[in-house]
DSSP file (Angstrom, degrees, kcal/mol; ACC not computed):
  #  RESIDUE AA STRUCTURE BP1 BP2  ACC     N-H-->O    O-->H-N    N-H-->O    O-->H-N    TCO  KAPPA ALPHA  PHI   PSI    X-CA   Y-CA   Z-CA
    1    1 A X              0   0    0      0, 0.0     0, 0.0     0, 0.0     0, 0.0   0.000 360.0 360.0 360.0 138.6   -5.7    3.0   19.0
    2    2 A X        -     0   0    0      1,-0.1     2,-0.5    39,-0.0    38,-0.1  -0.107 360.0-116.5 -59.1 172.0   -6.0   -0.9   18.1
    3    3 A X        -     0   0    0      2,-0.0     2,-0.4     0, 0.0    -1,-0.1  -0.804  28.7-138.8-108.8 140.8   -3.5   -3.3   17.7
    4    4 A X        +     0   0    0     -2,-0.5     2,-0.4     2,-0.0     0, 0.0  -0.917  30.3 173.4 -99.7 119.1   -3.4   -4.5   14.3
    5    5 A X        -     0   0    0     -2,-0.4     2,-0.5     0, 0.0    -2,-0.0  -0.995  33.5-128.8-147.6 135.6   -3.0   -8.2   13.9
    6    6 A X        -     0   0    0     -2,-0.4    -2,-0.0     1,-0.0     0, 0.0  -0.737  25.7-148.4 -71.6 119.1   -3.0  -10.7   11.4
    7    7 A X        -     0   0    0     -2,-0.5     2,-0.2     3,-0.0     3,-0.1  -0.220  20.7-119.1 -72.8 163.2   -5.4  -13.9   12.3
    8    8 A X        -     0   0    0      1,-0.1    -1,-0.0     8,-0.1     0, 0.0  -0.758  41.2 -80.7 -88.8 153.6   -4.4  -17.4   11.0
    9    9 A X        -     0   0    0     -2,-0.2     2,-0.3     1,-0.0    -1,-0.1   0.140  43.5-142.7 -32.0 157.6   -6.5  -19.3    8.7
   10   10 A X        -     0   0    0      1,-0.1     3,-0.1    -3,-0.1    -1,-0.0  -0.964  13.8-155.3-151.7 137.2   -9.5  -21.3   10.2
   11   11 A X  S    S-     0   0    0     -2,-0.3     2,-0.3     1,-0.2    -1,-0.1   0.865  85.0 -12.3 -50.9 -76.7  -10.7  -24.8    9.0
   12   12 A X  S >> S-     0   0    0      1,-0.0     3,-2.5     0, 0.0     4,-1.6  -0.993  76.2 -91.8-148.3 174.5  -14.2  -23.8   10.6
   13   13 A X  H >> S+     0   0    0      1,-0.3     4,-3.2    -2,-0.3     3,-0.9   0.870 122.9  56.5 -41.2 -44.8  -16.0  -21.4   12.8
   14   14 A X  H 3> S+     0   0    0      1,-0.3     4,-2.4     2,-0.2    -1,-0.3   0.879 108.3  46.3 -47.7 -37.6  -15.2  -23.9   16.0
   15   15 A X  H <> S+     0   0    0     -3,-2.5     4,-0.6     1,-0.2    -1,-0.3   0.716 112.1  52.6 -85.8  -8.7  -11.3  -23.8   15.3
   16   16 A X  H <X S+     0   0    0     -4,-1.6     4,-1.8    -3,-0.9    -2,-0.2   0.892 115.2  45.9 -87.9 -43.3  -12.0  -19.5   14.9
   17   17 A X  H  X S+     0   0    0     -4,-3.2     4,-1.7    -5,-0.4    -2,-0.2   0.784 116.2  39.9-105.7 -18.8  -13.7  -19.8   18.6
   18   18 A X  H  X S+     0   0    0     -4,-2.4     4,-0.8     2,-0.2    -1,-0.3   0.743 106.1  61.0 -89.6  -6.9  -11.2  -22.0   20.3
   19   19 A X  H >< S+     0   0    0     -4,-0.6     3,-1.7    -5,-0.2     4,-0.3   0.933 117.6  38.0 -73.1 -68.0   -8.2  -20.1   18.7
   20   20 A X  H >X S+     0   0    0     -4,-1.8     4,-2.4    -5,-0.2     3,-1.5   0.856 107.1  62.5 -42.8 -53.0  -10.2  -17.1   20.9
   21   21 A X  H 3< S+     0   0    0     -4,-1.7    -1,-0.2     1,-0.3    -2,-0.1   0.704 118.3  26.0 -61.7 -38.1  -11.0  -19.2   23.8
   22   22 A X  T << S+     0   0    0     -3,-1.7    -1,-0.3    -4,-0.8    -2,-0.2   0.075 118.5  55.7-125.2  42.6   -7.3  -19.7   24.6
   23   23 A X  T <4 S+     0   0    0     -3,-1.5    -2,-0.2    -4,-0.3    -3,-0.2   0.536 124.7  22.9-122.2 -50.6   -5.9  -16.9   23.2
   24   24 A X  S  < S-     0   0    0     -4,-2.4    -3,-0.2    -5,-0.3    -2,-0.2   0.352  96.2-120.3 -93.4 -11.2   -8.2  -14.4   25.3
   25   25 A X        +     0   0    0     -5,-0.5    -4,-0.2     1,-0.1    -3,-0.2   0.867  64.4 164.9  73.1  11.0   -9.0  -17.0   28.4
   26   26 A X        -     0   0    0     -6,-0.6     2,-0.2     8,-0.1    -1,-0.1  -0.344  22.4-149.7 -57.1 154.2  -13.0  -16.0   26.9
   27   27 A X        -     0   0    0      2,-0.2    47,-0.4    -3,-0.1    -1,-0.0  -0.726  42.8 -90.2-117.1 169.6  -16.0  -18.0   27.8
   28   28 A X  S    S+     0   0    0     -2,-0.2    46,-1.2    45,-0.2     2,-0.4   0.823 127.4  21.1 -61.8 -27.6  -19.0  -18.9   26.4
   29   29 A X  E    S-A   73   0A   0     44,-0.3     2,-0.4    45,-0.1    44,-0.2  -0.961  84.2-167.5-132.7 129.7  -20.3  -15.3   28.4
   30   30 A X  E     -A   72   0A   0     42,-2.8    42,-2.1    -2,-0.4    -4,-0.1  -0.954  18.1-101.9-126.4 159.5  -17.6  -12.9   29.1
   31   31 A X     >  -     0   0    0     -2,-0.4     4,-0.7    40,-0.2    41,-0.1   0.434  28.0-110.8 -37.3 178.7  -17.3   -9.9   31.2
   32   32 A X  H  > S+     0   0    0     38,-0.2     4,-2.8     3,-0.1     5,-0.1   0.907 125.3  45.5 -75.2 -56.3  -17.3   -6.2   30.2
   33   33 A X  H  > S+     0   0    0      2,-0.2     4,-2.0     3,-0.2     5,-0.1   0.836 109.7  52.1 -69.1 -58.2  -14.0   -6.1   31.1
   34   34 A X  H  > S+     0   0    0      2,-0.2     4,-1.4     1,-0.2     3,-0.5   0.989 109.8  53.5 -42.4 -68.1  -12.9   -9.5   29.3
   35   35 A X  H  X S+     0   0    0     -4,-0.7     4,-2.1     1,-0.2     6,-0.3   0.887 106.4  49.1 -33.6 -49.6  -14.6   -8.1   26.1
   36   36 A X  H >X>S+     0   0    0     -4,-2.8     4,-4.2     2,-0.2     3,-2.6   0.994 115.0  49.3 -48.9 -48.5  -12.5   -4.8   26.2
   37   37 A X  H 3<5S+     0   0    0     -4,-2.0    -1,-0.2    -3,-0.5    -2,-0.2   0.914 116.6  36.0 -45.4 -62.0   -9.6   -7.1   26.6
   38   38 A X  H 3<5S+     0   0    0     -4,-1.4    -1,-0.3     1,-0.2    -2,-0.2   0.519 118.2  60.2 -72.4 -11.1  -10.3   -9.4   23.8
   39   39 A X  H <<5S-     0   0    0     -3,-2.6    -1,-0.2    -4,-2.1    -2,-0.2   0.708 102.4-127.7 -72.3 -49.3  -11.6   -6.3   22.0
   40   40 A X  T  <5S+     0   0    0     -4,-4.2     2,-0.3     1,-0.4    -3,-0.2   0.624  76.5  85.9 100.1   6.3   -8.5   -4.4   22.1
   41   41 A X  S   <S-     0   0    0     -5,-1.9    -1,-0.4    -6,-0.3    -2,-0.3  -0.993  81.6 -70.6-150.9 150.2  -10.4   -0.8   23.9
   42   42 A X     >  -     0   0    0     -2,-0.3     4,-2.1     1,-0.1     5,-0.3   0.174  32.2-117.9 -26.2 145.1  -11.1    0.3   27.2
   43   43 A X  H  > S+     0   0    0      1,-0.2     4,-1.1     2,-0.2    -1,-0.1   0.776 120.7  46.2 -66.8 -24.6  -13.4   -1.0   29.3
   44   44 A X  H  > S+     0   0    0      2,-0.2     4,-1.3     3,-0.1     5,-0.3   0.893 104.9  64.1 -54.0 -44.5  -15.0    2.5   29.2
   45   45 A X  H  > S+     0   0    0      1,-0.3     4,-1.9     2,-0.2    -2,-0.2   0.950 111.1  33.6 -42.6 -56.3  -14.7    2.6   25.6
   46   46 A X  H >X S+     0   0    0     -4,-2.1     4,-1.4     1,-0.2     3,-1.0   0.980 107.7  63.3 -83.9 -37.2  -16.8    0.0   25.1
   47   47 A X  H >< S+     0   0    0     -4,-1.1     3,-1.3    -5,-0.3     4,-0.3   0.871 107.5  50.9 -36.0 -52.2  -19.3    0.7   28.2
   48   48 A X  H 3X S+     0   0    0     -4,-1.3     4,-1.7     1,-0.2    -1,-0.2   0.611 102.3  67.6 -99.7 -36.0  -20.0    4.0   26.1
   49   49 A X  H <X S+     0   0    0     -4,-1.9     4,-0.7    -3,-1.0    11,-0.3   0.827  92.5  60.4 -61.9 -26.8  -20.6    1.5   23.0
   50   50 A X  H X< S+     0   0    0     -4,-1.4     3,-0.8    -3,-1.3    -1,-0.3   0.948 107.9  35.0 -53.4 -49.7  -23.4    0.3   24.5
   51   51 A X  H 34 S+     0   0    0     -4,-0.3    -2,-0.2     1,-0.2    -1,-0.2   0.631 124.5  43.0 -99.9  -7.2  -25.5    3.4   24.7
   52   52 A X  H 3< S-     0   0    0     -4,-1.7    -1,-0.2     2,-0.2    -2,-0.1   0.407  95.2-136.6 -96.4   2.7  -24.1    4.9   21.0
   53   53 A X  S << S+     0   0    0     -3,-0.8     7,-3.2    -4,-0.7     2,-0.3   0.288  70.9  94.6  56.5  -5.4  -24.3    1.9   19.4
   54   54 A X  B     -B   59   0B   0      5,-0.3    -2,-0.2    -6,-0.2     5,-0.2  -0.777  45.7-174.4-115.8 151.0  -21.2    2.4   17.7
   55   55 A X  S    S-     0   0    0      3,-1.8    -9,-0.1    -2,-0.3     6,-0.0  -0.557  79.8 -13.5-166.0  93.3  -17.6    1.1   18.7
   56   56 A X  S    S-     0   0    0      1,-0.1     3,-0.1    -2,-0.1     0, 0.0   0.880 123.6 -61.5  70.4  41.6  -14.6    2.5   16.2
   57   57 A X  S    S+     0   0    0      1,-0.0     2,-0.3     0, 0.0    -1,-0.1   0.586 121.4  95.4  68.2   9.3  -16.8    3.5   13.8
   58   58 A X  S    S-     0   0    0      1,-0.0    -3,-1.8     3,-0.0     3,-0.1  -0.935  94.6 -69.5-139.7 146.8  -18.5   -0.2   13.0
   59   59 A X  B     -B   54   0B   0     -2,-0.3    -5,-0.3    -5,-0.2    24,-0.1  -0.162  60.2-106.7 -57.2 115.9  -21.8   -1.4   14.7
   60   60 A X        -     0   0    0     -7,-3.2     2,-0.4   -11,-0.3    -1,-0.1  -0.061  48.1 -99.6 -39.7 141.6  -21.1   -2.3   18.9
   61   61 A X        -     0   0    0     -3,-0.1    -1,-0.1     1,-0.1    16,-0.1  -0.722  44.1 -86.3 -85.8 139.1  -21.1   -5.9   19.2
   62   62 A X        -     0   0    0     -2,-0.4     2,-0.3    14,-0.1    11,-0.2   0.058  53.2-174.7 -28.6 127.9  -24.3   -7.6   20.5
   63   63 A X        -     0   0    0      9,-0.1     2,-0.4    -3,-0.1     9,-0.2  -0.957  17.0-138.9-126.4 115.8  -24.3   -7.6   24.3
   64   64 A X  E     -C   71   0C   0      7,-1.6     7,-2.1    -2,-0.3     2,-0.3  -0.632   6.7-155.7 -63.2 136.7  -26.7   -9.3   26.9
   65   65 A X  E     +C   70   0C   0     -2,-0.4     2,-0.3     5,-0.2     5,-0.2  -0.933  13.1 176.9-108.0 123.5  -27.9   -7.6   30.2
   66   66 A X  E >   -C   69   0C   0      3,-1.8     3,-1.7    -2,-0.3    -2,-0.0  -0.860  66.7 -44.2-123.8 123.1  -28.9  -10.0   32.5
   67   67 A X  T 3  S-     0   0    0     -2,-0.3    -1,-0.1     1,-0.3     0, 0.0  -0.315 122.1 -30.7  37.7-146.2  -29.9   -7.5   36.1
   68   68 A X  T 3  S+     0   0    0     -3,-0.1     2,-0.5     1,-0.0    -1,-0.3   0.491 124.9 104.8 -70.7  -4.7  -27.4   -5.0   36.5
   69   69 A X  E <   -C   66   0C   0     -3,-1.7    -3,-1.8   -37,-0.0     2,-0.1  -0.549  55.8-159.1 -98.4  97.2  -24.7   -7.8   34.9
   70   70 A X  E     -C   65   0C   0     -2,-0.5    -5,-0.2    -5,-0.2   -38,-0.2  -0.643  19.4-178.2 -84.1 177.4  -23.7   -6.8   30.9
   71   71 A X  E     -C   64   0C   0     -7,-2.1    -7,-1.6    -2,-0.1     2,-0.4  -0.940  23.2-158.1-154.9 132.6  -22.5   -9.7   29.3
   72   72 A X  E     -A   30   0A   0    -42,-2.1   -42,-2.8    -9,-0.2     2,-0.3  -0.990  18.2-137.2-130.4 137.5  -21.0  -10.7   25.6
   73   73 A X  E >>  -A   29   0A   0     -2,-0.4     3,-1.0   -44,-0.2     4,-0.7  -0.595  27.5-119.9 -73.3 146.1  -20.9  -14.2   24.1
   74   74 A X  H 3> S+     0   0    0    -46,-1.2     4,-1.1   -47,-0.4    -1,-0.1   0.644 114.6  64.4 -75.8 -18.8  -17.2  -15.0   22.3
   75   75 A X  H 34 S+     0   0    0    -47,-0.3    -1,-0.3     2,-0.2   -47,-0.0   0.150 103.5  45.0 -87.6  27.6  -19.5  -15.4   19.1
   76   76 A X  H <> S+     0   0    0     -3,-1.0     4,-1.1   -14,-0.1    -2,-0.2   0.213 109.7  50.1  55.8 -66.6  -20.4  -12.1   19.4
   77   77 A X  H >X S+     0   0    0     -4,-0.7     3,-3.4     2,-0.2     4,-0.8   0.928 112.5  52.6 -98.0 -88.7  -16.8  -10.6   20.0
   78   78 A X  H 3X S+     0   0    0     -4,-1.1     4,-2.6     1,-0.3    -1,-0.2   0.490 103.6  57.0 -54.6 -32.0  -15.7  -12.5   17.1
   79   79 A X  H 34 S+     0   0    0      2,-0.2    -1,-0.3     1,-0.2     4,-0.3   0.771 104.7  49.6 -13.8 -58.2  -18.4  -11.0   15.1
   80   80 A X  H XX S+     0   0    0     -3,-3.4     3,-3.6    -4,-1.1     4,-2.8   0.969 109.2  52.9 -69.1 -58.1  -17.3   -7.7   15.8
   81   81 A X  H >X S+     0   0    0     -4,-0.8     4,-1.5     1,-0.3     3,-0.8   0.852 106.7  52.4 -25.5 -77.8  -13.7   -8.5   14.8
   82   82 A X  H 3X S+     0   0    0     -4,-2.6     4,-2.0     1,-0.3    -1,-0.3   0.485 108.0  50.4 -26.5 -31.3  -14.8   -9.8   11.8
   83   83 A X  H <> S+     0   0    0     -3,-3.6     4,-1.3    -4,-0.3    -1,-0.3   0.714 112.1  55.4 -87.0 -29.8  -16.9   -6.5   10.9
   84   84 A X  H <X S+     0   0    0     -4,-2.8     4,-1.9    -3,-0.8    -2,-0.2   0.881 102.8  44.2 -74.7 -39.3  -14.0   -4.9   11.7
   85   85 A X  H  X S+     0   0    0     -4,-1.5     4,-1.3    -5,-0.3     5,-0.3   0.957 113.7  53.5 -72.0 -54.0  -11.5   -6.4    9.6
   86   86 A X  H  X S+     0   0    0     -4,-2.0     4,-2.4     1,-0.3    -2,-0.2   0.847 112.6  51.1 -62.0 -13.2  -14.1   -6.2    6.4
   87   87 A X  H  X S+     0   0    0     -4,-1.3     4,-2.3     1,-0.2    -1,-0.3   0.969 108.0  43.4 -76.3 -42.0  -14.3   -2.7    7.3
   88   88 A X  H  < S+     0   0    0     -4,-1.9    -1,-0.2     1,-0.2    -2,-0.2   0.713 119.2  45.8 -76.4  -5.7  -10.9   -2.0    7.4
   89   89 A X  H  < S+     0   0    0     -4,-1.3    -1,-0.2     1,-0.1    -2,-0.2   0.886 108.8  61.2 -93.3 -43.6  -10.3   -4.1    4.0
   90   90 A X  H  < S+     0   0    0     -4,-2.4     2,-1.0    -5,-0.3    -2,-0.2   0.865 104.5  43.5 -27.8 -60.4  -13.1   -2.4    2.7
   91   91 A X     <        0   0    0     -4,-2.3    -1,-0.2     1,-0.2     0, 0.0  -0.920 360.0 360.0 -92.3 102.0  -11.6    1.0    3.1
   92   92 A X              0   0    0     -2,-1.0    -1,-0.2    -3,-0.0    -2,-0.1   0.041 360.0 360.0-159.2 360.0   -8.2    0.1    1.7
């Protein structure tokens, strides 16, 4: 199950992507394994997201393959968040 957490206000998207940046240690490309982190689900969980397209019921976040190497940009992973939260506000 996720952790449920309230974000702080953001000024603009740049103060949303360094509040992540040092909150999760992300980079401009993160790992599989960083994303789960910064995700909040297994690193299986989300491996599995890839190929079902889904991850917690809301659209996987966008991933790059570069060879055998996935990859997620931190605008991306905040993306997801974001989807996640309207979803969950949505259904409320």
């Amino acid at each position: 199950m996720r952790n449920s957490t309230t974000l702080p206000t953001f000024g603009t998207s740049l103060d949303k992507i360094e509040y992540y940046q040092k909150l999760y240690q992300l980079q401009h490309r993160n790992s599989s394994k960083q994303a789960a982190f910064a995700l909040h689900v297994d690193d299986c969980t989300l491996r599995k997201s890839r190929s079902k397209g889904y991850l917690l019921g809301v659209e996987a976040p966008r991933h790059i393959k570069i060879g055998n190497t996935v990859q997620y940009r931190i605008e991306d992973i905040i993306d997801w968040i974001e989807a996640v939260e309207l979803e969950n506000a949505e259904g409320m």
